[in-house]
N, C-alpha and C positions, 0 to 999 in steps of 0.2 A: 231159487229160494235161499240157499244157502250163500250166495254172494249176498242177495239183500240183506238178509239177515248181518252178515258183517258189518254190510256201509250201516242200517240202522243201531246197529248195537252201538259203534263208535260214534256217530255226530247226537245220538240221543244222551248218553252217556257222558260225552265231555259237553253237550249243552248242560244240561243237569247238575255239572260239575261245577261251573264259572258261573250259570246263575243263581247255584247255592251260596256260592263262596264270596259274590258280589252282595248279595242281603247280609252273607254271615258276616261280612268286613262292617256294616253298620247296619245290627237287626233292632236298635231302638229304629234309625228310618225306616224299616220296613214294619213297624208295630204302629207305625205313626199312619201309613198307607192302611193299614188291617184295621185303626181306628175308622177310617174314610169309611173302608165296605163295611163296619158295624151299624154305622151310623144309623141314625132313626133316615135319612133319606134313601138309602140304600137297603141293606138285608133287613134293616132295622131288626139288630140284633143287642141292641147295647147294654145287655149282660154280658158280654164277650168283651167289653172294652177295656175294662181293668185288667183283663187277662191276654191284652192284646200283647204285651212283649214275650209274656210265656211260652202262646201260642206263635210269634215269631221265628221265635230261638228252636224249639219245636217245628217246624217248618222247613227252614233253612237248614239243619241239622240232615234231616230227613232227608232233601232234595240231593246234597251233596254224597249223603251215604250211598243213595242209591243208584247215584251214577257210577261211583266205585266198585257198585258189587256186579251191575250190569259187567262194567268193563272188564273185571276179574274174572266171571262167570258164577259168584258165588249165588246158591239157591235163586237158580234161575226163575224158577216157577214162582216163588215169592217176591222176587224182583219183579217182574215181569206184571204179575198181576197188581202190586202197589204201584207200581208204572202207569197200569191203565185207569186203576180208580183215582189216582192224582191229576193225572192230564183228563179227565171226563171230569174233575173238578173244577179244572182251571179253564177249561174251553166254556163251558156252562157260566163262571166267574165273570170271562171276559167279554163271552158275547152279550149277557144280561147289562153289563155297564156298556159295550158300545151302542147296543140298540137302543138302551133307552138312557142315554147319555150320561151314566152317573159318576163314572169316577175317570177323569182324563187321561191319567196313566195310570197302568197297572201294577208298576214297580215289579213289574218281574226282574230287570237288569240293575235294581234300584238307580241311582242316579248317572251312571255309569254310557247306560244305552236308553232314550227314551224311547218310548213307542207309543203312536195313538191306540184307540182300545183299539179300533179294526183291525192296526197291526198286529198287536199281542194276539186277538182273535186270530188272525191267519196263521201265526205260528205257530198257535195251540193248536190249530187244526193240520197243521205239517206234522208236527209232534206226535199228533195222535193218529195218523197214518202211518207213520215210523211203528209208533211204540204197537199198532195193530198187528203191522209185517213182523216184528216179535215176537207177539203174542201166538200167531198164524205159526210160527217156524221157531220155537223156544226150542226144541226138538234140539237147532242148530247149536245153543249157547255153551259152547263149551267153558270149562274152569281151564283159565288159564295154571295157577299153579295146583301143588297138591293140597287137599282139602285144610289140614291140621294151619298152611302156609297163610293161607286167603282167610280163615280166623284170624290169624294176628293181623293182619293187611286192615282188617275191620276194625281190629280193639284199638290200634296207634290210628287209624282215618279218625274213628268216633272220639281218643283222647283229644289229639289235635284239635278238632272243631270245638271241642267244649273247651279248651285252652286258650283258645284263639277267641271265641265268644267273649269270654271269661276278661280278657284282657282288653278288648273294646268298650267292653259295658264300662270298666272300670278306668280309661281314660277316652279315647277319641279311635275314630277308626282310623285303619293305618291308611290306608289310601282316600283319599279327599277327592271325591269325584264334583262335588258343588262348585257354586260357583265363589264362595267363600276359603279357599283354602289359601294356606300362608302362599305369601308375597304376589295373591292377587288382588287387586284392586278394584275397589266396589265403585265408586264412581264412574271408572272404564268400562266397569260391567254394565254399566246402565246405557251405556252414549247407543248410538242406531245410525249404524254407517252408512253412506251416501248412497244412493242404490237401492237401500235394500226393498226387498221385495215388501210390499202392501197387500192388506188384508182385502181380497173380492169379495164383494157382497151380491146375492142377488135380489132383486125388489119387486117381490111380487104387488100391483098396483090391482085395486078392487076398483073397478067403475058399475055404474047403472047406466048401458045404452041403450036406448028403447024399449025399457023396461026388463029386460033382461042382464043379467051381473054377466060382468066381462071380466079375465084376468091379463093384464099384460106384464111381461116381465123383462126389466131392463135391469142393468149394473148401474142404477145411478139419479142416469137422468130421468126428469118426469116426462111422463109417454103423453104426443097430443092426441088425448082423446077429444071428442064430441059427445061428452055423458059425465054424468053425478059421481062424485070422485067418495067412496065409501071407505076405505081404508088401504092397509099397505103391509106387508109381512116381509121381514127380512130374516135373508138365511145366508151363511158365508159358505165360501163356494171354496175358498185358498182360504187359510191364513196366514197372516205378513209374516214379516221376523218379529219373533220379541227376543231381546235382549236376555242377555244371559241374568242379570240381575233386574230383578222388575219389582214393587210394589214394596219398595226398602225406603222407608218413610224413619222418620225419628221428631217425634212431635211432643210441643209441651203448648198447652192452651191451645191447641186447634192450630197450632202454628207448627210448619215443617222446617227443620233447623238442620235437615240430611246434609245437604251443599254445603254450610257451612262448618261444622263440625266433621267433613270430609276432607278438609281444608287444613287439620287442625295436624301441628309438626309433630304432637307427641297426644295422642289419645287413646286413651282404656276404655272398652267398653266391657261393662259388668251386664250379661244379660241371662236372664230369668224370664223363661217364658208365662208361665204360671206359678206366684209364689205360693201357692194352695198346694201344686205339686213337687217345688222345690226344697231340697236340702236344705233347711235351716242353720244347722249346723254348721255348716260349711261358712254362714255368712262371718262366725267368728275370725276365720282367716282370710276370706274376703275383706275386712273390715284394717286388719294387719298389712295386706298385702296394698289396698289401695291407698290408705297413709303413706307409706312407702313411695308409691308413684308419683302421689302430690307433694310430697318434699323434696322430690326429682324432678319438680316441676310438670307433670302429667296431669291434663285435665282428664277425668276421671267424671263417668254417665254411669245411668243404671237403663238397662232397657227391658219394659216388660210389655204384658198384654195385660196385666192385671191392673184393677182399678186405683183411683188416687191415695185412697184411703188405704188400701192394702201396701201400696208404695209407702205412706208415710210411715204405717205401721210399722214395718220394718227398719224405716231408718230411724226410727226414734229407740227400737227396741236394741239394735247393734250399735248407734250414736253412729252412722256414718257419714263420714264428708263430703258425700256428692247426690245429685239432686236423680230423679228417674225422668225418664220420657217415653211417650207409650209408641209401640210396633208392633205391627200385628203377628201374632201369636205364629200364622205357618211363616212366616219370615224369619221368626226368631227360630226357630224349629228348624229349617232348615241351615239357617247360617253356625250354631255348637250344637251338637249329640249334647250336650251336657245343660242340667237344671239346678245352678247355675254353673255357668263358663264363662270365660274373660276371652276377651280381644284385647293385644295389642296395635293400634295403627299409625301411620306416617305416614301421613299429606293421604287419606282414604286405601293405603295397602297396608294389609294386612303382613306383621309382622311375628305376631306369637300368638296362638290358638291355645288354649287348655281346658283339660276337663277338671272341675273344682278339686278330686283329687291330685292334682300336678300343679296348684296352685305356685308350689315354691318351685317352679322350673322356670316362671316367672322372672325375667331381669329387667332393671330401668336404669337405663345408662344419662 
């Protein structure tokens, strides 16, 4: 028990660690996932949605402390028990969304490591055999240093993270695990290399044979029966590859203008996913900053999810020089943390990312 207890203190503990620390690198996207499970189609919780980054930051804070104190040995017994009412939260979380399909990924790694829900499910469920042989053998968890030592151990982990928080919200996360990060290439992201694997489907086929319903099931083809062909259900069995960048549209009149404007040698994209939840403010140096670019010759877009009228509004109220095109909103959300944030690109790669506070880190050469 005493060896388990080891191996489980350390692989619970540093999981704990790197999946706190991969949210707390960008816990807007993990408030943007915690929207997802509020939703009216999920917990239907959505008084919780306004308080989705709160309870983010709250979260991830939590998850990373507690792998510290496991590892440390600090207040075992309370470690130990926030251990198991967390992971009986998140096994519960993830099997509810894979059994009844609601939420695709769990963002437990945020974008970092995907996983289907089943996966996430099985993990939570390793996790929660780990953190039971704990729970079983806490007895074992000894404090690594002396008690006064492992206080401060806590007070500089818990400064850090809130420092570290603190600095993300207020510009971009330091590691860019998407697939939008500087000097990749969104066009490239999109292409589907030769090979690659195709999505199975299987087709359940309804007949009437002599009065009796028949089911046959093929991948595809239709099956010869000798009976009343009643209907057909499809269920995928693989799914193919998709592309690292998928559903990256940039439209004005129902027309998609992405190809070409990927094309383009010097291009700003100014993007606002919702201008109802965007910093207004910000568009005064926005409004500076893209003057700039177009007398440097920089064609200069705005991209939102928000309606025509809400676009115009805005550009008539800052007088700004460039037109909007709509994208859908988890695109925009995933491509800048930031409401609004600018792109720089060349020929579709991405060259300078900001968050509307780092506006002036901004160059157009």
């Amino acid at each position: 028990m005493k060896y388990l207890v080891s191996f489980s203190r350390i692989i619970v503990g540093v999981l704990f660690i790197i999946s706190g620390f991969i949210k707390l690198n960008d816990p807007v996207g993990f408030s943007f996932k915690l929207e997802e499970y509020f939703s009216q189609g999920v917990l239907n919780l959505p008084i919780l949605m306004d308080y989705a980054l709160v309870i983010s930051l709250l979260v991830v804070i939590v998850e990373v402390l507690l792998g510290v104190m496991l590892l440390i040995g600090y207040r075992a017994k309370l470690t130990v028990w926030s251990l198991l009412l967390m992971i009986i939260f998140f096994t519960f979380l993830t099997f509810y969304s894979a059994y009844f399909n609601k939420v695709t990924d769990c963002g437990c790694f945020g974008d970092a490591i995907k996983l289907t829900p089943w996966e996430s499910f099985t993990k939570d469920i390793i996790l929660l055999v780990l953190i039971l042989i704990l729970f079983v053998g806490k007895k074992y968890i000894k404090p690594l240093f002396p008690f006064n030592l492992e206080r401060i151990v806590m007070v500089v982990s818990l400064l850090a993270c809130a420092l570290y928080a603190n600095y993300v919200l207020k510009h971009l996360p330091v590691i860019d695990f998407r697939p939008y990060k500087i000097d990749a290439n969104i066009a490239e992201g999109m292409t589907v290399p030769e090979n690659a694997p195709e999505s199975i489907f299987d087709y359940a086929w309804r007949f009437k044979v002599n009065g009796e319903e028949q089911i046959i099931v093929t991948q595809g083809d239709y099956p010869t029966v000798d009976g009343e062909f009643i209907d057909v259900e499809t269920t995928e069995v693989q799914k193919g590859y998709e592309p690292p960048v998928h559903d990256f549209t940039v439209e004005q009149n129902g027309e998609d203008f992405a190809a070409t404007l990927l094309q383009e040698p010097k291009l700003v994209m100014i993007i606002a996913y919702d201008l109802r939840k965007s910093n207004l403010q910000a568009f005064l140096e926005v409004k500076e900053v893209t003057d700039t670019a177009i007398k440097n010759g920089y064609k200069v877009i705005g991209m939102s999810a928000s309606n025509e009228a809400q676009t115009a509004e805005l550009k008539k109220k800052y007088q700004l020089d460039f037109d909007f095109y709509y994208t859908d909103e988890t695109t925009l959300k995933t491509i800048v943390r930031s409401n609004p944030g600018v792109l720089v690109l060349e020929k579709g790669t991405i060259k300078q990312k900001v968050h509307y506070n780092d506006l002036d880190d901004l160059t157009f050469e």
